[in-house]
C-alpha positions in Angstrom: -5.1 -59.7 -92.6 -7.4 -59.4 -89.7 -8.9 -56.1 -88.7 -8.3 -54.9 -84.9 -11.1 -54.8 -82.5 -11.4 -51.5 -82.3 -11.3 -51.0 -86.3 -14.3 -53.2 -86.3 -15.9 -51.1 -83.3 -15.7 -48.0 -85.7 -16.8 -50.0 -88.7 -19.7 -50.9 -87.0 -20.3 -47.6 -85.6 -20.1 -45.8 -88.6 -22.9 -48.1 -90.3 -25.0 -47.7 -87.5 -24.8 -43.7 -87.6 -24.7 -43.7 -91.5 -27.0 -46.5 -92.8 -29.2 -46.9 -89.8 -29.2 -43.2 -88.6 -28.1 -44.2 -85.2 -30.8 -47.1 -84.9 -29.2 -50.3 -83.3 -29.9 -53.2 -85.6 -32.2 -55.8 -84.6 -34.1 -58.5 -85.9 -37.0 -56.8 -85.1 -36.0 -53.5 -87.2 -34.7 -56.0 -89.9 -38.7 -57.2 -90.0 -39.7 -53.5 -89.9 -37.6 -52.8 -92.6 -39.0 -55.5 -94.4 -42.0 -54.9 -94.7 -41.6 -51.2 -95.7 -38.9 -52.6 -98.2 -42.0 -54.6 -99.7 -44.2 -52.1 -100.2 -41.6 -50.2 -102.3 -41.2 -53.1 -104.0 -44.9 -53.5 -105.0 -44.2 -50.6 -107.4 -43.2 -53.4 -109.8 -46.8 -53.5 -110.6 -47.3 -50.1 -110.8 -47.3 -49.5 -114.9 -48.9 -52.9 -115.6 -51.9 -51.7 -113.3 -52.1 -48.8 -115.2 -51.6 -49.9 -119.1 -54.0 -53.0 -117.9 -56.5 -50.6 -116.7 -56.4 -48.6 -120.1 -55.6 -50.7 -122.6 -57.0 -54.3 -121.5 -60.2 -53.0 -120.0 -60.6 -49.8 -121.7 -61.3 -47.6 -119.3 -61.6 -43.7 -119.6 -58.9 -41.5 -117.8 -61.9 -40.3 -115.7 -62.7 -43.8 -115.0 -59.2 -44.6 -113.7 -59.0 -41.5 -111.5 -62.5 -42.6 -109.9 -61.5 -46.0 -109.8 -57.6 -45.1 -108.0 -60.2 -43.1 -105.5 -62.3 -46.1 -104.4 -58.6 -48.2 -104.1 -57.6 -45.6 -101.1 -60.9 -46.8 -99.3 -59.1 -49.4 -96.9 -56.5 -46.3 -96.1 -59.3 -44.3 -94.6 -60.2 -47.1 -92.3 -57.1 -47.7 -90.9 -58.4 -46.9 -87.7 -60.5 -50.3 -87.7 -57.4 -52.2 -88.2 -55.3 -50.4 -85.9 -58.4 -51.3 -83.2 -58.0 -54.6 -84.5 -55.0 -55.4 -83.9 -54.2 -53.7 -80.7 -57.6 -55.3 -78.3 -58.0 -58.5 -80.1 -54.9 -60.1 -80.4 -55.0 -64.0 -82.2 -53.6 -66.9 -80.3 -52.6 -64.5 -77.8 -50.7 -62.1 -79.9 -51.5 -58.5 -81.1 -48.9 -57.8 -84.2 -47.3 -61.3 -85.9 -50.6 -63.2 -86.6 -51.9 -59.6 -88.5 -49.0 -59.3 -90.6 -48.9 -63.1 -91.7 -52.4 -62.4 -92.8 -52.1 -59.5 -94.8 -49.0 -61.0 -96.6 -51.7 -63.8 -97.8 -54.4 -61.5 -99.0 -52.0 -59.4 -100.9 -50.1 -62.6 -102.7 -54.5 -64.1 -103.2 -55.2 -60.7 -104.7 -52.4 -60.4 -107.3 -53.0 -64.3 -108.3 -56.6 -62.9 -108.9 -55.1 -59.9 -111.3 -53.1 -62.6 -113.0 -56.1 -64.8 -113.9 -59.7 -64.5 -113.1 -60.0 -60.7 -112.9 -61.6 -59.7 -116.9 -63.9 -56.6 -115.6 -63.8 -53.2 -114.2 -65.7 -54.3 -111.2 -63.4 -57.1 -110.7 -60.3 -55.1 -111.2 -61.4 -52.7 -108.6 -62.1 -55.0 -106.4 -58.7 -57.3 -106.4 -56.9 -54.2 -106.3 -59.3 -53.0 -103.5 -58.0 -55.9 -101.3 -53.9 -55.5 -102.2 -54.4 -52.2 -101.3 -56.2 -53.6 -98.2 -53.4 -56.1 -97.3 -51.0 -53.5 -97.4 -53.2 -51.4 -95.4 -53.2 -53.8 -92.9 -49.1 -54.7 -92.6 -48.3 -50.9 -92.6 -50.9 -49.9 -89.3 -48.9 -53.1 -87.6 -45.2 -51.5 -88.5 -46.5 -47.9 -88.2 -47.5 -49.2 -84.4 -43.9 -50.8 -83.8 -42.2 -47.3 -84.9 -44.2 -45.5 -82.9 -42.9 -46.7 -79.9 -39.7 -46.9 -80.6 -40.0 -43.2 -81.6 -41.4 -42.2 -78.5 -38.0 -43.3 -76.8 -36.0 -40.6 -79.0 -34.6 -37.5 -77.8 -34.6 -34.4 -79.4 -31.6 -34.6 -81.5 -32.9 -38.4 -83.0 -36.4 -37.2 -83.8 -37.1 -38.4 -87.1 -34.4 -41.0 -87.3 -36.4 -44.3 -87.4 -39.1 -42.8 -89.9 -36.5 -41.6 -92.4 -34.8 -44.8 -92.3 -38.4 -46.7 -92.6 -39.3 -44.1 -95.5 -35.6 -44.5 -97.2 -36.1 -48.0 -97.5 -39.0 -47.8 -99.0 -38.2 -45.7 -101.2 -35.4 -48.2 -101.9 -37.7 -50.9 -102.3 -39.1 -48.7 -105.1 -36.0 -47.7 -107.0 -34.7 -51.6 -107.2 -38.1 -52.5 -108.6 -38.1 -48.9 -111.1 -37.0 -49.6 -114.1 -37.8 -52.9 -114.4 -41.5 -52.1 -113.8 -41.2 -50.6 -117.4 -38.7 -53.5 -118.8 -40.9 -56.5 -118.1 -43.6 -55.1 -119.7 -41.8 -54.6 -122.8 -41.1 -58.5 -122.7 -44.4 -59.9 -120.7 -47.6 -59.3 -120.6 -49.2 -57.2 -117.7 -50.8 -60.8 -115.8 -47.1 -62.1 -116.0 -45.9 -59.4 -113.9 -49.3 -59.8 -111.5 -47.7 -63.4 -111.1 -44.2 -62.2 -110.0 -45.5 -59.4 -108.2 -48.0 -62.0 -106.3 -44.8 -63.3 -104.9 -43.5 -60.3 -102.5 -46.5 -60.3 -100.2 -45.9 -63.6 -98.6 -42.7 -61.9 -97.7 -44.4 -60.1 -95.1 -45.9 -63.3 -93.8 -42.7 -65.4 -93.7 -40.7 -62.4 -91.4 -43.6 -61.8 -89.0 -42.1 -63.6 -86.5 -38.9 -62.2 -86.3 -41.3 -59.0 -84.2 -40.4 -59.0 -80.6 -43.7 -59.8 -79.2 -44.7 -61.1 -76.2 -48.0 -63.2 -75.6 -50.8 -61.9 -74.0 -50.8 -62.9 -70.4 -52.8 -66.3 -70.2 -54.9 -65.0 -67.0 -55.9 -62.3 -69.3 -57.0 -64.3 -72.4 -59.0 -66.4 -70.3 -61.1 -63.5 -68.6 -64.0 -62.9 -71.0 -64.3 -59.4 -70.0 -60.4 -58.6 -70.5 -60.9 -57.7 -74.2 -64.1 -55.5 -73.8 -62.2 -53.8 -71.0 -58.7 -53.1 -73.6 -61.3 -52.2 -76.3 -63.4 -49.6 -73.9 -59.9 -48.5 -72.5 -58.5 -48.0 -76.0 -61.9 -45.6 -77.3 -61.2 -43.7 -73.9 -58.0 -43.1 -74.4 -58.7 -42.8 -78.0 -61.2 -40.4 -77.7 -59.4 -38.0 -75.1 -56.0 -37.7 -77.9 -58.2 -36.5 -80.8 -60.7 -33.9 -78.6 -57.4 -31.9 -78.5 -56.9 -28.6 -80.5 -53.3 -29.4 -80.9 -54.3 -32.7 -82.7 -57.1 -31.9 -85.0 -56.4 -28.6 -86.0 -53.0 -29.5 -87.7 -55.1 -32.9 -89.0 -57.4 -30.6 -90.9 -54.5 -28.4 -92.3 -53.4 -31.7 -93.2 -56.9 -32.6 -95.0 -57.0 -29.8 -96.9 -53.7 -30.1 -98.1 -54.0 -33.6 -100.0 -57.7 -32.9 -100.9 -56.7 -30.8 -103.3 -57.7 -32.4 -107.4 -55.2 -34.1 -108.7 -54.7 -34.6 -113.0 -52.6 -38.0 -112.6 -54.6 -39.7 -114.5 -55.5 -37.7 -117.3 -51.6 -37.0 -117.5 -50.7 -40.8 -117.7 -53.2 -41.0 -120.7 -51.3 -38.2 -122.2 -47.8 -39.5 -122.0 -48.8 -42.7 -123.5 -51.3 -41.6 -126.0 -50.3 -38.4 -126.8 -47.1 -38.6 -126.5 -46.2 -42.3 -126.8 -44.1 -43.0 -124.2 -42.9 -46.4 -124.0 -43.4 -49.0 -120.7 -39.7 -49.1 -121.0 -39.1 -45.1 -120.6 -42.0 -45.2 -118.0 -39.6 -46.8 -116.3 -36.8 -44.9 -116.1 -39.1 -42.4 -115.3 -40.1 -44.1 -111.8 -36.3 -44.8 -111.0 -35.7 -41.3 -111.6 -38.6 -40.4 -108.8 -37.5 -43.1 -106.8 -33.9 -41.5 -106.2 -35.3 -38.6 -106.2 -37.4 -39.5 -102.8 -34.0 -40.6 -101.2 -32.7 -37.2 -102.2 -35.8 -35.9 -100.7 -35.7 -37.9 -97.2 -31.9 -37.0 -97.1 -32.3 -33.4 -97.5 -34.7 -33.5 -94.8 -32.6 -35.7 -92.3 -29.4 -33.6 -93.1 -30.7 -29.8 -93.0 -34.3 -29.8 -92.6 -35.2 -31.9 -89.5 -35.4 -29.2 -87.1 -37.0 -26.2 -89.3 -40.4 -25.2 -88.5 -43.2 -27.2 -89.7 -45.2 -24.4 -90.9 -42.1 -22.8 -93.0 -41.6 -26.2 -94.6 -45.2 -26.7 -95.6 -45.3 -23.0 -97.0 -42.6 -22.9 -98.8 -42.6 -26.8 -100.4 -46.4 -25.8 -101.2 -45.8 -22.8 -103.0 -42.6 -24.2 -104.8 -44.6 -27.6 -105.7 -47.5 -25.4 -107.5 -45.0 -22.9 -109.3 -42.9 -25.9 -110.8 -45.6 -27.9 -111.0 -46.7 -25.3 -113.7 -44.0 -26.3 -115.8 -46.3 -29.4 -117.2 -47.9 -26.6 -119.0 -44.7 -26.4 -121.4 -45.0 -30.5 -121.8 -49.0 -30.6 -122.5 -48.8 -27.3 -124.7 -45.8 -29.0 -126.8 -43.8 -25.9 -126.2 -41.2 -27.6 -125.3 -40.4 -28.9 -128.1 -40.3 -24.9 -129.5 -37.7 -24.8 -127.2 -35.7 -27.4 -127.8 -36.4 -29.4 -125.2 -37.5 -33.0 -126.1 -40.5 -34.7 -124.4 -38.7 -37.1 -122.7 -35.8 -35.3 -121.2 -38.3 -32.2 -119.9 -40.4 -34.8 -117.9 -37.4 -36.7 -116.2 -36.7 -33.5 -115.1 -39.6 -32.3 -113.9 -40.3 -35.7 -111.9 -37.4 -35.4 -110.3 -37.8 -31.9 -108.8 -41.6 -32.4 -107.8 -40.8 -35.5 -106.3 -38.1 -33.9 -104.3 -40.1 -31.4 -103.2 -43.0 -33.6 -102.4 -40.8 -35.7 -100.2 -39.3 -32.8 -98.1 -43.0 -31.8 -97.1 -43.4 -35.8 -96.5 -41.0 -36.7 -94.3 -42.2 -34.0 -91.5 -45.7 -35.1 -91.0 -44.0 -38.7 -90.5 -42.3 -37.4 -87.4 -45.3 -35.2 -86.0 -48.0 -37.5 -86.7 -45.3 -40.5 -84.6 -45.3 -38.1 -81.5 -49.4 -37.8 -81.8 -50.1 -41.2 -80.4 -50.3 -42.5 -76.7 -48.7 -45.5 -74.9 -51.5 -48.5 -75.3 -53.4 -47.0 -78.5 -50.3 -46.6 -81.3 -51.6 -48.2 -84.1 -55.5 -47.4 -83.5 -54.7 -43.5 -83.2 -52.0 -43.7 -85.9 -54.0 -45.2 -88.2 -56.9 -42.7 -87.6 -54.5 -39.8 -88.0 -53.0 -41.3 -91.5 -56.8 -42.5 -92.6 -57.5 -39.1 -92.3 -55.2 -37.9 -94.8 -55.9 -40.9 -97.0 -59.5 -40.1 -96.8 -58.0 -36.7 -98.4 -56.1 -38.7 -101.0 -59.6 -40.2 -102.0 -61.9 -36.8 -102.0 -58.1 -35.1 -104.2 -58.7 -38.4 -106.8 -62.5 -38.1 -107.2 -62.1 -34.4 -107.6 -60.2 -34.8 -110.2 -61.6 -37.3 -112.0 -65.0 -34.8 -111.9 -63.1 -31.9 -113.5 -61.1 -34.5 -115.9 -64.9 -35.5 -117.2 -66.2 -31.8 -116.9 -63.1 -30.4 -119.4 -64.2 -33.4 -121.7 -60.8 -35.1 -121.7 -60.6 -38.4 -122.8 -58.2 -41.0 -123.9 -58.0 -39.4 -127.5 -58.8 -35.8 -126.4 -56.8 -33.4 -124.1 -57.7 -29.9 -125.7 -58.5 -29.2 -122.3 -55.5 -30.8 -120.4 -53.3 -27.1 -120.3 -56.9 -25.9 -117.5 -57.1 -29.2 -115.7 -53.0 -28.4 -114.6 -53.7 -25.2 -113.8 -56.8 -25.7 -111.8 -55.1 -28.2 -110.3 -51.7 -26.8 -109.6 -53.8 -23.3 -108.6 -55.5 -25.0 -105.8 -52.4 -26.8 -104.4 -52.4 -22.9 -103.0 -55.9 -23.0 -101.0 -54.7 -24.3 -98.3 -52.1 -22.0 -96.9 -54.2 -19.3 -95.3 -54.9 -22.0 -92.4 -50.7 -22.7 -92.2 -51.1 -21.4 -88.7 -53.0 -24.3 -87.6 -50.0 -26.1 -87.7 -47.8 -26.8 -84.7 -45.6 -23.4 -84.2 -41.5 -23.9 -84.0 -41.6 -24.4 -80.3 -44.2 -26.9 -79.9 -42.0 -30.0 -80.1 -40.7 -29.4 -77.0 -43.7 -28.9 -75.4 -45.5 -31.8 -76.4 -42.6 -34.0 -75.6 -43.5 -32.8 -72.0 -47.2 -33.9 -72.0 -46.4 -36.9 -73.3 -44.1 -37.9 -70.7 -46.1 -36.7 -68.2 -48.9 -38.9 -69.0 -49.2 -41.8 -71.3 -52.9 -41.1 -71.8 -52.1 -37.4 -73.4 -50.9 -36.5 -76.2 -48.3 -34.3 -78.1 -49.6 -31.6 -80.8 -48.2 -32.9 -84.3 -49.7 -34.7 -87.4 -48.9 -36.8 -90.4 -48.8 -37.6 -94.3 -50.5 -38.9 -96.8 -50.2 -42.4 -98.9 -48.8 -45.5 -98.7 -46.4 -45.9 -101.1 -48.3 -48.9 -102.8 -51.1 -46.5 -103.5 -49.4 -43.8 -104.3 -47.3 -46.2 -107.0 -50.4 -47.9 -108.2 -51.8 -43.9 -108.6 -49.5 -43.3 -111.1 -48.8 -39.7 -109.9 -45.5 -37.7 -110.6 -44.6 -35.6 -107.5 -46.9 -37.5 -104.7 -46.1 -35.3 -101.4 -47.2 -39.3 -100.2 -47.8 -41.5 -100.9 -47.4 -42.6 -100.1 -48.2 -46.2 -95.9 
């Protein structure tokens, strides 16, 4: 029976406005996709990174937490990649040569996990450089959704970077449980060798980007690229002297900077507690649904509340609840009746809902930061910054982890490190008013349009997902790209 016309019209319509949240599809925005899709996907790796890091190598959960900090270091200099890739294009092209690379490095540096790495040193360094390629693919798509943001109106803000966000998160619940099974039936290199497999992904659908050559008169003038380079630090330069930018950046520093107990929690669950790869798991596809929950929520009811009420109240919720590990490291759960495993499904799943909500709004401002001509260089600087945060919150915590004397056998101490931890999550709030007030978005829209050299007053998240996954952490507010 064939289906009228206009039946298909509405078909069609409906996915677009329901899948694609009123985003046409493309092939370009299938390559976008893509890519983020593949960095959820990575999260296959993420327990056999972290039972090969403690049980192959033998390292300390102070160790690990220092170790995660240094693997953030090619987030932080995003900017370099982003400068990169926008004045120094490769056979005349500025996006699809970048991401063909990065797919390479990533597939090189899981081979390496899978065979030759045998040390701490080496470890950190092959997972330096996966962390790296990723680095490197997300500052290229994070540059294409920029400007396709800047062409939304008001009512689509924060369409294409839920959608982006929902399919990595997607990427990451396909992948979820599995991460846990395989390691029940292979050993941690066996899933570095399937794993190694996903990057080259990103290389094989680079060239479905819309991209158009640089202009051969151009390429040919040798002063053409120390000209778009100068042009790029100008502009550059003038977007991040504003108030309306670094002031809500900061806010955003000291909100990830905050110590983290990951780590030392990971060693408990599986030591302590004895949680199986398997359960670990289920775990993961528990908080990988519950970041789609999250990034609906937000899309559905949230998109247009104040930034500042959002970050005040998911910060204050996020420490309160995250309190409740208290009742898992103290074992009084179990006084209650509560088994181990049921208590922390649950409490993933609300931290990570949480953690997504106050997510998905730094997407959208930090998006509406950056100037025609300079995307990806003052993107990346914006998310490096945060990053950078996400590095200074892991090495904090890996101090006070060694400070409380909490090892792989001993977590006497583990009930202060969640307090301290979930305590300061609070420190940051007094400076709330440094972020953009209910109006602004309106008026930044305005500057931007009037001139493609200003910029608007907004900001941006933490993480890529990849990190955040490899990480280990429960409720990551990131994260994440």
């Amino acid at each position: 029976m064939l289906v009228p016309s206009s039946g298909l019209s509405k078909i069609k319509d409906s996915v677009k406005e329901k899948i694609f949240f009123g985003n046409e599809l493309t092939t370009e925005l299938i390559a976008i996709l893509t890519v983020y899709f593949v960095q959820g996907i990575l999260g296959l790796a993420r327990l056999a990174v972290s039972f090969f890091l403690k049980d192959e190598l033998g390292l300390s959960p102070a160790q690990v937490s220092a170790m995660l900090g240094v693997v953030i270091l090619p987030w932080t200099i995003k900017p370099l990649f982003g400068f990169i890739s926008d004045g120094l294009p490769i056979f005349g092209y500025r996006r699809r040569p970048y991401l063909v690379l990065s797919g390479i490095l990533g597939a090189i540096s899981w081979v390496s996990l899978a065979t030759i790495v045998h040390t701490p040193i080496a470890a950190t360094i092959a997972i330096a450089l996966s962390s790296l390629s990723v680095a490197v693919s997300d500052v290229i798509v994070d540059s294409l959704v920029v400007e396709r943001a800047r062409s939304e109106s008001q009512a689509e803000a924060g369409s294409l970077q839920s959608l982006c966000w929902g399919t990595l998160a997607l990427g990451g619940l396909i992948t979820a449980y599995f991460s846990g099974v395989l390691l029940e039936h292979f050993s941690t290199r066996t899933v570095f060798w399937i794993t190694a497999s996903f990057p080259l992904m990103v290389s094989a659908i680079a060239w479905l980007i819309a991209e158009s050559p640089v202009s051969r008169d151009a390429s040919k003038d040798e002063n053409s690229n120390v000209q778009s380079i100068g042009h790029q630090l100008q502009q550059t330069r003038k977007a991040i002297a504003q108030k309306a930018i670094w002031l809500p950046t900061a806010f955003l520093f000291l909100w990830q900077a905050t110590p983290t107990a990951d780590s030392a929690f990971f060693f408990f669950t599986t030591n302590e507690l004895h949680f199986e790869p398997e359960f670990l798991g289920r775990v993961r596809l528990v908080t990988s649904v519950a970041s789609l929950v999250g990034i609906w929520l937000f899309q559905r009811f949230l998109k247009t509340v104040s930034f500042r009420v959002i970050f005040a109240w998911s910060t204050i919720l996020s420490a309160v609840l995250g309190m409740t590990m208290l009742l898992l490291v103290t074992h009084t759960n179990r006084a209650l009746g509560i088994d181990d495993h049921w208590f922390s499904l649950g409490d993933s799943l609300i931290l990570t809902v949480m953690g997504q909500i106050a997510h998905m709004p730094v997407l959208v401002l930090a998006a509406r930061l950056c100037p025609q001509g300079v995307e990806a260089t003052l993107f990346a600087l914006l998310m490096s910054i945060t990053n950078l945060a996400g590095l200074v919150s892991h090495e904090l915590g890996a101090g006070l982890t060694y400070l409380l004397g909490i090892t792989e056998t001993n977590f006497n101490a583990l009930w202060l490190l969640v307090i301290i931890t979930n305590l300061s999550r609070l420190l940051p709030l007094p400076f709330i008013n440094w972020l953009p007030a209910a109006d602004s978005q309106k008026e930044t829209s305005t500057v931007l349009t009037l001139q493609p050299a200003s910029v608007r007053n907004e900001e941006q998240p933490f993480v890529p997902e990849f990190v955040s996954e490899l990480m280990v952490q429960q409720p990551e507010s990131e994260p994440v790209e």
